[in-house]
C-alpha positions as CSV (number, residue, x, y, z in Angstrom):
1,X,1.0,-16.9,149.9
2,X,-1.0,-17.1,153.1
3,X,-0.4,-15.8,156.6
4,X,-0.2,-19.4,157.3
5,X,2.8,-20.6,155.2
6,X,5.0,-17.2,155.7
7,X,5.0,-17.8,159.3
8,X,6.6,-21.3,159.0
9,X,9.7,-20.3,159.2
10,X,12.7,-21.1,156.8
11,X,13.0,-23.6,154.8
12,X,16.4,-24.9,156.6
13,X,14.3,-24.5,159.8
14,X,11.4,-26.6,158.0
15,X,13.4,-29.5,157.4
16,X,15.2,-29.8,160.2
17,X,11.6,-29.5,162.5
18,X,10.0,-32.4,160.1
19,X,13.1,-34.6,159.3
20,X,15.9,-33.6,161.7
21,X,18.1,-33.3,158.9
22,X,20.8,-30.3,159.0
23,X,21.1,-29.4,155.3
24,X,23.8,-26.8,156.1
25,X,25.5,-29.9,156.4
26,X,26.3,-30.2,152.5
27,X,29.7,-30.0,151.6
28,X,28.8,-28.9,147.7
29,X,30.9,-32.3,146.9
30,X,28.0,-32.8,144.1
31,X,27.8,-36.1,144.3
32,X,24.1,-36.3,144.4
33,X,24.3,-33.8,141.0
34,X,25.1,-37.1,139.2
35,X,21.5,-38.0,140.0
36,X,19.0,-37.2,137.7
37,X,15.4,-38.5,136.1
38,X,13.5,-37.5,133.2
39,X,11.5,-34.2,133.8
40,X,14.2,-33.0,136.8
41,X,15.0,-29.6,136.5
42,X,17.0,-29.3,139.0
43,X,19.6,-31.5,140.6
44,X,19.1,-32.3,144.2
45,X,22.3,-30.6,145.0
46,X,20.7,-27.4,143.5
47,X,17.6,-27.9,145.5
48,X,19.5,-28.4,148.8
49,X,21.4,-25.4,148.2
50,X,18.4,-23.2,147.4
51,X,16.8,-25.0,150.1
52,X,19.5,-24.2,152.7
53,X,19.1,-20.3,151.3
54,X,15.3,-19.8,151.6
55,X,15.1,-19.7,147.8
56,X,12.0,-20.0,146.7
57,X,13.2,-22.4,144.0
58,X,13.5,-25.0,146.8
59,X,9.5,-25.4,146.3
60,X,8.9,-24.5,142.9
61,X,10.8,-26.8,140.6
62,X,9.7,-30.0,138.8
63,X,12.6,-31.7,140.1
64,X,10.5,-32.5,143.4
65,X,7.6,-34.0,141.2
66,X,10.0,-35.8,138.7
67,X,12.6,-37.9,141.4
68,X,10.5,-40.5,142.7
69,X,12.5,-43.2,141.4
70,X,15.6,-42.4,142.7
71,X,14.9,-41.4,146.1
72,X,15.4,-44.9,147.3
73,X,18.7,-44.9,145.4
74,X,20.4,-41.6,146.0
75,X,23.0,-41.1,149.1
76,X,24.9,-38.5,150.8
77,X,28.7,-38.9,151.7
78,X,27.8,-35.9,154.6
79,X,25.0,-38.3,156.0
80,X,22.2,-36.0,154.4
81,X,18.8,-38.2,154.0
82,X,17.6,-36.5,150.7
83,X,15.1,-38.7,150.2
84,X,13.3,-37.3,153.5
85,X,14.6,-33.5,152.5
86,X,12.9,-34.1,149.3
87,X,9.8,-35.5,151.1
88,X,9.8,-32.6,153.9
89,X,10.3,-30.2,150.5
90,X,7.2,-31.8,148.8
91,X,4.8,-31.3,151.6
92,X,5.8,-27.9,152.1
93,X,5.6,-27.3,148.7
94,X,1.8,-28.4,149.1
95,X,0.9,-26.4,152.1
96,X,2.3,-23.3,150.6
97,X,0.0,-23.6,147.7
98,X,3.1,-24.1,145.6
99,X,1.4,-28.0,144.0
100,X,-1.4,-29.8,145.1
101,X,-1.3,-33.7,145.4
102,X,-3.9,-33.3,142.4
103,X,-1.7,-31.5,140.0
């Protein structure tokens, strides 16, 4: 990990700078768990939560390469975009070195 990508800040802190989203705001009522593609490892639920914690496993799942087609479908009864959390997640992913746009 570079200099660079440590000094970003939290994840939480991330997503809220790029998309304005809050995703404390989850209320764990796992309705987006129900949500799921081929090749998903994690549900977006899961990736919120680690998200929200400054897991690392926010970045480093094949959920965030494998949900394309359902980001235009899946919705939040708290009002969370995760289609622009997963979005924010990606390109974070990408400047941490975690997956290029190549891979």
């Amino acid at each position: 990990m570079t200099s660079s990508s440590r000094n970003r800040g939290p994840l939480r802190a991330v997503i809220m700078t790029s998309t304005g989203q809050d995703i404390r705001e989850c209320t764990n009522c796992n309705s987006c768990d129900d949500w799921m593609a081929p090749g998903m490892d994690l549900t977006f639920g899961e990736v919120l939560r680690a998200a929200a914690r400054d897991d690392p496993g926010a970045l480093d799942n094949q959920t965030l390469w494998a949900c394309d087609e359902l980001l235009a479908r899946v919705r939040c009864p708290s009002g969370i975009d995760i289609a622009s959390v997963i979005l924010a997640l990606i390109h974070e992913a990408e400047l941490r070195g975690q997956r290029t746009t190549d891979d």
